[in-house]
N, C-alpha and C positions, 0 to 999 in steps of 0.2 A: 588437248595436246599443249603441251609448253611452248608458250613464243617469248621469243628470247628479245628483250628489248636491246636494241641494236644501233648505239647512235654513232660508235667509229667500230670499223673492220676488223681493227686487233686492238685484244687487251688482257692485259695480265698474260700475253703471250698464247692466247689463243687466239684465232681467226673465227669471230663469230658468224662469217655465213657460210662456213664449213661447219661449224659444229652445230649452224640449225637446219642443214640441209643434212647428218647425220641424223639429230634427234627426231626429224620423220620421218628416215627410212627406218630405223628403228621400233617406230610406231609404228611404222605399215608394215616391219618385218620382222616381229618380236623372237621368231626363233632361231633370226640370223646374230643373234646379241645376246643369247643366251650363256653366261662362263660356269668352265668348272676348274676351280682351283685347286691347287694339291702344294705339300709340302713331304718333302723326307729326312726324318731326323736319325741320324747312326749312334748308336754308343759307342763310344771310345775307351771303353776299358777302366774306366773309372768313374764311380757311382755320380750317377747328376750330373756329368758332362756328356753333353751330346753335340753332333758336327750337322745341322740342318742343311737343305738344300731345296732352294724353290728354283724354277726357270719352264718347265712345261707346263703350259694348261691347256684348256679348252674352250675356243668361243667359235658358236655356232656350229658345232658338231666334227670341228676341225680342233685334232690336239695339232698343237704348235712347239715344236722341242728344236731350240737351237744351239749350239757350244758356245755362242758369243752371252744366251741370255741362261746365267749358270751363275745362284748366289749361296754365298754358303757364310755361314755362321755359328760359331762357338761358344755353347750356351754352358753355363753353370752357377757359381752361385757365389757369395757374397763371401769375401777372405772369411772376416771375421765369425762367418756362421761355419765355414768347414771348419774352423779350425777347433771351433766348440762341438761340433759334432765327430775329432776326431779324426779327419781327415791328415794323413801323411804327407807334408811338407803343402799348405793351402795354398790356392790359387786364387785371384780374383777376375773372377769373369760376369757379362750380364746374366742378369739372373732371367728365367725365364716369361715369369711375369710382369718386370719390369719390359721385358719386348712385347707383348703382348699391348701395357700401356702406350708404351710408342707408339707400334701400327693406330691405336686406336685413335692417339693425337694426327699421327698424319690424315688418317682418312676423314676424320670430321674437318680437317682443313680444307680437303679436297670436296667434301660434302658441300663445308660453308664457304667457299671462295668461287666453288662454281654455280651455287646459287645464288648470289650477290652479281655473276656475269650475267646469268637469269633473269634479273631485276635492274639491271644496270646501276648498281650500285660499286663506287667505286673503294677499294680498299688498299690503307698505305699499311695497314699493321692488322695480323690476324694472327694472336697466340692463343694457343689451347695446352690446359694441363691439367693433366689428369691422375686423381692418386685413390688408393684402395687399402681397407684394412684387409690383413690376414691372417686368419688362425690356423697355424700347422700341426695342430694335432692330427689329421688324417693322415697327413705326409707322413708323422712319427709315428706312425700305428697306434697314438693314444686313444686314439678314437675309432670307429667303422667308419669305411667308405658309404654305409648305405645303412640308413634307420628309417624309421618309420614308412617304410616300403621306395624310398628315393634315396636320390647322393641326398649325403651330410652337408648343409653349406660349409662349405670354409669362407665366404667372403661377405661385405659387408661394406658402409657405408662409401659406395662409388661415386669420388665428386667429379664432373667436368665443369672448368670456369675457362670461358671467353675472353681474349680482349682484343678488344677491335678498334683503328680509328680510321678515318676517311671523309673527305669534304662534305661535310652537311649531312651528317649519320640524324637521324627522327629515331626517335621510341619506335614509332613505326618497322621501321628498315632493322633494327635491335631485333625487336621482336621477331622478325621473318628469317634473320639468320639464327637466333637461336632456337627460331621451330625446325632450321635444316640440319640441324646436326640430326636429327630422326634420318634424313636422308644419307648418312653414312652407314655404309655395309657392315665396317665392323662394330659399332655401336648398337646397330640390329642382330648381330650375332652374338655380344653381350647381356643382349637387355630382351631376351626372349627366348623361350628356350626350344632347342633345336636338339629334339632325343638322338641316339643314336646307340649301337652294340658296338662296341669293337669285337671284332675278331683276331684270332691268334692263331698262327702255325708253325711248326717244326720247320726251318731246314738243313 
């Protein structure tokens, strides 16, 4: 079990013997911490724009759906590519997988800043960026979604780079936060593959 080394109360705006009297109930209660997260994206009537909306989930066998926790965002794609693909009067919105990057910076933040509370290690600066090639030929229908019996890759050379500083950072303390970006969910949801069918229905 994780012991949180603990030498002031709060930091970084957590109360650490709250959050290590969570992390063993949690170990003594692993089904009560168990989430399932959901999103829903609408088409909006015009190709590659879509109005997402995340706010209900599921932890510990309880869906939780409030009006106050209700986010929605406007996804589509780059002026300059509608307007090469034709698109009637372009727009510039984020594009999808640029969100996708995002979440994936926030969450190793949250991976690496809460394992540094973990360690008692303290941090004034923690930036993460992260960039990815992309071939669209699948999107254009240049290519199949599906060859040699799997998806087509389309994607390729994923970089994440760190930078951190904080009082008396060691190779040591380097090291142990760049092993906790493992410890980010969406990082493990990138970097692993997680099958799945979609389904589809009329209504």
């Amino acid at each position: 079990m994780t012991t949180i080394e603990n030498n002031h109360s709060v930091r970084q705006g957590v109360d650490l013997d709250k959050l290590e009297r969570f992390v063993e109930f949690a170990s003594a209660n692993p089904a009560h911490v168990q989430f399932r997260l959901e999103a829903t994206g609408e088409y909006e009537g015009r190709a590659a724009h879509t109005a997402t909306t995340t706010g209900p989930y599921t932890l510990g066998g309880e869906r939780i759906d409030r009006l106050a926790r209700r986010y929605t965002r406007h996804y589509g794609a780059h002026r300059e590519v509608e307007e090469a693909l034709g698109f009637v009067d372009p727009t510039d919105r984020e594009e999808v997988i640029e969100a996708v990057l995002a979440a994936l910076t926030g969450c190793i933040n949250t991976a690496v800043s809460a394992s540094a509370l973990v360690r008692g290690i303290e941090l004034d600066e923690l930036v993460t960026n992260v960039s990815v090639a992309w071939d669209p030929f699948v999107f254009l229908h240049i290519t199949d979604p599906v060859r040699d019996g799997g998806l087509t890759p389309q994607f390729s050379d994923l970089r994440v780079e760190l930078q951190v500083s904080g009082p008396g950072l060691t190779e040591e303390d380097l090291e142990y936060l760049r092993e906790s970006v493992g410890r980010s969910a969406v990082y493990n949801l990138l970097s692993i593959a997680h099958p799945t069918s979609p389904t589809i229905r009329a209504t």
